[in-house]
Backbone bond lengths (Angstrom), bond angles and torsions (degrees), N, CA, C in turn:
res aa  C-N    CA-C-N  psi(-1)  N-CA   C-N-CA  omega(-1)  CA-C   N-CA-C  phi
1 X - - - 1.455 - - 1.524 108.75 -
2 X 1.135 102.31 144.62 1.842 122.53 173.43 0.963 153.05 -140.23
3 X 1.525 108.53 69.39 1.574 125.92 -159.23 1.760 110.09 -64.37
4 X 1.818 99.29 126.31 1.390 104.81 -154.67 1.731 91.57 -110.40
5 X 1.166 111.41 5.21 1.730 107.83 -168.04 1.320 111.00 -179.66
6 X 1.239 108.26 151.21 1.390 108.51 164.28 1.825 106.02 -99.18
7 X 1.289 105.85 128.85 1.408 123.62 174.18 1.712 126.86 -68.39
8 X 1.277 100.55 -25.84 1.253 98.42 -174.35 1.556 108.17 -169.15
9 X 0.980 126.49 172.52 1.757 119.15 166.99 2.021 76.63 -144.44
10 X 1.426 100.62 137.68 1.526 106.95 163.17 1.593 92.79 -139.56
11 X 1.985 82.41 153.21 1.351 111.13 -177.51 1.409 113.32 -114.46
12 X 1.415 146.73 128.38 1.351 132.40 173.20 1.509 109.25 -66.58
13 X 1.332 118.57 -177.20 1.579 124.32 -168.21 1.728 93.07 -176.09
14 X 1.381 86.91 148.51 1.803 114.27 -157.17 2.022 70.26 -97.78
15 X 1.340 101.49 -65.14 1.840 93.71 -138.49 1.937 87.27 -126.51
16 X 1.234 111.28 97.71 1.432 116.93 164.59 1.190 129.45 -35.79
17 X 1.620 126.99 -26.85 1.393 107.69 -157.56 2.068 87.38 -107.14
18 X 1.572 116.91 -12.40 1.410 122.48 -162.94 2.200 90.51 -91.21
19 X 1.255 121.06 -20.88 1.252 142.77 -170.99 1.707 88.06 -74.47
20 X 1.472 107.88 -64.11 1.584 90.11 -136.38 1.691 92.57 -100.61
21 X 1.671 111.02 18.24 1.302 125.60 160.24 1.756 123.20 -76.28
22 X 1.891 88.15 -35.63 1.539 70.84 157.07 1.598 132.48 -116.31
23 X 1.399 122.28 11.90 1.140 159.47 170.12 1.478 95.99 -43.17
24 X 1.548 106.99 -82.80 1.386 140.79 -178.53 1.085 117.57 -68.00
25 X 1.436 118.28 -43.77 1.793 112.74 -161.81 2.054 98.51 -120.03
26 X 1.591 118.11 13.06 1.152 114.27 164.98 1.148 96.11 -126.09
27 X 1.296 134.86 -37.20 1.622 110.38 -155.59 1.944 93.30 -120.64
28 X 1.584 125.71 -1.81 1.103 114.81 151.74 1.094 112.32 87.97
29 X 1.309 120.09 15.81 1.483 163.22 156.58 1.468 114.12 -22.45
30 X 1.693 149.85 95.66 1.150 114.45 -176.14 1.976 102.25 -108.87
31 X 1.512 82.09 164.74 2.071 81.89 -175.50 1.338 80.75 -85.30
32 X 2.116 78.49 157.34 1.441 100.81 169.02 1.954 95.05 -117.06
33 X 1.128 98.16 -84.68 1.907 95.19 -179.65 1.282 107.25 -113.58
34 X 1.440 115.11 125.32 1.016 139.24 -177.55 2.183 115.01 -109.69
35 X 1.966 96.90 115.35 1.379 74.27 164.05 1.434 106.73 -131.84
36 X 1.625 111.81 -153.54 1.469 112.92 -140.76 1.619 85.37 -179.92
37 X 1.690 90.77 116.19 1.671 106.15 -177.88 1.482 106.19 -157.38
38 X 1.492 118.28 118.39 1.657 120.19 -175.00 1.424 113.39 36.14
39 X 1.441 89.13 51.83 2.048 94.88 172.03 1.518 116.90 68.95
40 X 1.083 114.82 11.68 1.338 124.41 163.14 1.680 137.43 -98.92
41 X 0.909 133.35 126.50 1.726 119.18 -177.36 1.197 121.05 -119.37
42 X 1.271 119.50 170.10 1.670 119.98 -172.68 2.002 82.39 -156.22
43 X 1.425 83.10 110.50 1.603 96.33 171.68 1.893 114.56 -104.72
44 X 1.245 102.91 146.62 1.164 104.71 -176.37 1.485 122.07 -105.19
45 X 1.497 145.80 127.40 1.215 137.20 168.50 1.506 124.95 -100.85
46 X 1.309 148.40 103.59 0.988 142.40 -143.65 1.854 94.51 -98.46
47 X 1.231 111.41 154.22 1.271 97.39 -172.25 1.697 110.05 -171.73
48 X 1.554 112.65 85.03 0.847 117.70 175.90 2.241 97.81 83.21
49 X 1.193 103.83 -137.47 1.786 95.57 172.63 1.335 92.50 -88.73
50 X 1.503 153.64 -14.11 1.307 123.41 -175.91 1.356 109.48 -132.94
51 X 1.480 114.46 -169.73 1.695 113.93 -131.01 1.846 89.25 -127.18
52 X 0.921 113.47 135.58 1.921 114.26 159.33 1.883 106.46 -114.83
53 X 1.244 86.68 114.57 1.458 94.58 -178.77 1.512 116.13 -105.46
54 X 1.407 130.97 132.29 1.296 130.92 172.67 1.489 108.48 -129.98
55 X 1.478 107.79 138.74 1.521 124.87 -170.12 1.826 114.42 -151.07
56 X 1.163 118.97 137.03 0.805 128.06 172.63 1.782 124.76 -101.53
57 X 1.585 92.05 28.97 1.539 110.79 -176.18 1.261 129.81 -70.70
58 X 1.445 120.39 -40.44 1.158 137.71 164.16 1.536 147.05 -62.80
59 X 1.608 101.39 -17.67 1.241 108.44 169.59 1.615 119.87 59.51
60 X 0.972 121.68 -148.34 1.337 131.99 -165.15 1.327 109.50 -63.57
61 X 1.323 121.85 -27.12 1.578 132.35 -150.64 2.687 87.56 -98.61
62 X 1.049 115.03 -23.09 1.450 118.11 167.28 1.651 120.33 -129.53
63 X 1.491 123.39 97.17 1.550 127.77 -159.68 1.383 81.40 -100.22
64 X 1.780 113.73 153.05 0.988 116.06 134.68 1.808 135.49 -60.78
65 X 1.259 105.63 168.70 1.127 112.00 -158.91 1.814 124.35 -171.24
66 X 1.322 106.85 122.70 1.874 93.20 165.64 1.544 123.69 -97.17
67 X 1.380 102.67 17.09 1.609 83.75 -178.68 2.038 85.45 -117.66
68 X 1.520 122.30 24.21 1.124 128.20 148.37 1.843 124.34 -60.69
69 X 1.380 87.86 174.19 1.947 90.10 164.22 1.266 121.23 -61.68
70 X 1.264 126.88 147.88 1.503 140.91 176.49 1.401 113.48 -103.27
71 X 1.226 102.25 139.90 1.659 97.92 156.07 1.074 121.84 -105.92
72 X 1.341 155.45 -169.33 0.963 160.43 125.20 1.507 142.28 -101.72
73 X 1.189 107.69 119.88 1.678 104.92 -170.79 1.334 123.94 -100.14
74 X 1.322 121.23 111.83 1.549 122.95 -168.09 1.594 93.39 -67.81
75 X 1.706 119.48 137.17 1.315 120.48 167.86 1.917 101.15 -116.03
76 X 1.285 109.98 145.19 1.656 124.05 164.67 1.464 100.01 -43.36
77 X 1.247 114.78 -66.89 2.211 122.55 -164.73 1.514 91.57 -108.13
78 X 0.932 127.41 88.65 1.541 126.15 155.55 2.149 105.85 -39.35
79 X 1.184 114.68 -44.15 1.352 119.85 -159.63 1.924 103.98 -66.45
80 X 1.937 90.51 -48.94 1.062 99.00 171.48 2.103 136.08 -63.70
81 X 1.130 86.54 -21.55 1.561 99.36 176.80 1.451 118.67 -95.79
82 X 1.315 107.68 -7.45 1.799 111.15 174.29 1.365 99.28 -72.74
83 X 2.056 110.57 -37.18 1.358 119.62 -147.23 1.673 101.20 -68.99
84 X 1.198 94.50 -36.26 1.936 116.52 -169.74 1.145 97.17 -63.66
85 X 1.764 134.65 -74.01 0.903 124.78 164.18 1.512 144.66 4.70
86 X 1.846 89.00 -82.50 1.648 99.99 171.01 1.674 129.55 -59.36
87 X 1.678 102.09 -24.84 1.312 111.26 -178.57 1.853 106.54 -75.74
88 X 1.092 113.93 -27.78 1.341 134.48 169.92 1.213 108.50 -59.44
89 X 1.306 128.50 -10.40 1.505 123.36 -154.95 1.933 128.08 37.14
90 X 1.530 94.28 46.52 1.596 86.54 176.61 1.497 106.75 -89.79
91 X 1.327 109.09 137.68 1.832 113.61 155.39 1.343 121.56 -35.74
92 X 1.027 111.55 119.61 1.434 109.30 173.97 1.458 102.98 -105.15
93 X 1.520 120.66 136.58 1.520 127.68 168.02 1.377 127.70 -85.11
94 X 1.353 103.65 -47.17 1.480 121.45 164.82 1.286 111.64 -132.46
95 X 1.471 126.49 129.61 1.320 168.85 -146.13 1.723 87.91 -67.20
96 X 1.260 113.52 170.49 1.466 111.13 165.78 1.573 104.89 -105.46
97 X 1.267 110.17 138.81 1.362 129.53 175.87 1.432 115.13 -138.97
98 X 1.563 97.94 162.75 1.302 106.07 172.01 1.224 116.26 -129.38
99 X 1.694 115.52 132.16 1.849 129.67 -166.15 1.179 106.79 -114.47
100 X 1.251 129.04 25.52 1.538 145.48 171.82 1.175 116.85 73.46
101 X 0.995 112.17 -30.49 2.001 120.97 170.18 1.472 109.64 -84.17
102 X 1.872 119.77 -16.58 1.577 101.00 -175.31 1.304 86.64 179.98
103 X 1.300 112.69 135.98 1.696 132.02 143.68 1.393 101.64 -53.60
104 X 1.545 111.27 126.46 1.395 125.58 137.48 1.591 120.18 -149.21
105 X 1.321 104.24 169.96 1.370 124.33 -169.97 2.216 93.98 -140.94
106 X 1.594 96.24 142.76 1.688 92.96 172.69 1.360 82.05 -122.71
107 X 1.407 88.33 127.46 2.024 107.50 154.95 1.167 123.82 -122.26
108 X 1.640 115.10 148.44 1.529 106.52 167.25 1.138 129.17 -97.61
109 X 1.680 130.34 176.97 1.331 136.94 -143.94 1.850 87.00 -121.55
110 X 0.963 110.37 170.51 1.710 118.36 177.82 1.660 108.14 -50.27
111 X 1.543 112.36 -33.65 1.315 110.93 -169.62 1.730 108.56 -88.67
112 X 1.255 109.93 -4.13 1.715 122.18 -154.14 1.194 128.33 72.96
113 X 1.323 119.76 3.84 1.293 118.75 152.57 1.301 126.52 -21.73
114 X 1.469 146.66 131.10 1.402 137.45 145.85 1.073 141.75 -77.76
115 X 1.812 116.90 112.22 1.349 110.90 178.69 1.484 105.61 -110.79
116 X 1.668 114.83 157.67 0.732 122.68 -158.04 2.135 108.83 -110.85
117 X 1.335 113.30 102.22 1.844 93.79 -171.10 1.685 96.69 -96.74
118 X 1.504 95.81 146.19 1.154 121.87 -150.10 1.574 113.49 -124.13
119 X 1.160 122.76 151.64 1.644 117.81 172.00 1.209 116.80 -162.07
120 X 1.483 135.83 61.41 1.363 120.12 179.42 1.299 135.21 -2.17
121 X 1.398 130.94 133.56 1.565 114.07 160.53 1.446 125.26 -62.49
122 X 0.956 134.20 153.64 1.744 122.12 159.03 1.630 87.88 -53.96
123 X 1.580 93.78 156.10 1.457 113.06 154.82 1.491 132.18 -58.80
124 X 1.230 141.14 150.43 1.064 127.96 -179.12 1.664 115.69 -112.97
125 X 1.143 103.60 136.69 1.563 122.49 -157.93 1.331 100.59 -55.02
């Protein structure tokens, strides 16, 4: 076997329309495929070659969570997207730092999910 990619990273979600409020209207998020089955949805984020998916499909059997998997989201201005953030009033879990290979900061999502904002260093000469 030869796993060539990761396909997707999905997140569960308590309340869809408070999810893809900050999805969309904090982190600027656009859908890619979106579905919709007995009042349930599974939204898609396309992102770069891979996908962040959040759904509230699963119910009881997939909770959100922060001591779950993370993703991580590479941002262009790390400085600028902490700023958005905070003005947004998102939780922050862990502080933004820098580990010499990359700016990050972990924040959570309405449900507490953890995401992870991200910024490579330049390389060093």
């Amino acid at each position: 076997m030869q796993i060539t990619e990761i396909a997707f990273t999905g997140y569960p979600v308590t309340d869809v329309a408070r999810a893809r409020a900050f999805y969309e209207g904090v982190l600027k998020l656009k859908t890619g495929a979106t579905f919709e089955h007995e009042g349930k949805s599974w939204i898609e984020y396309d992102i770069g070659p891979g996908t962040l998916a959040i759904s509230n499909m699963s119910g009881e059997q997939w909770k959100p969570s922060s001591d779950g998997p993370a993703v991580a989201l590479e941002v262009a201005e790390f400085d600028t997207a902490i700023a958005a953030l905070r003005a947004a009033g998102v939780k922050f879990l862990i502080e933004p730092m820098d580990s010499g290979v990359c700016r990050m900061a972990i924040v959570a999502d309405p449900d507490g999910n953890s995401l992870a904002i991200h910024k490579r260093n330049p390389p060093k000469a």
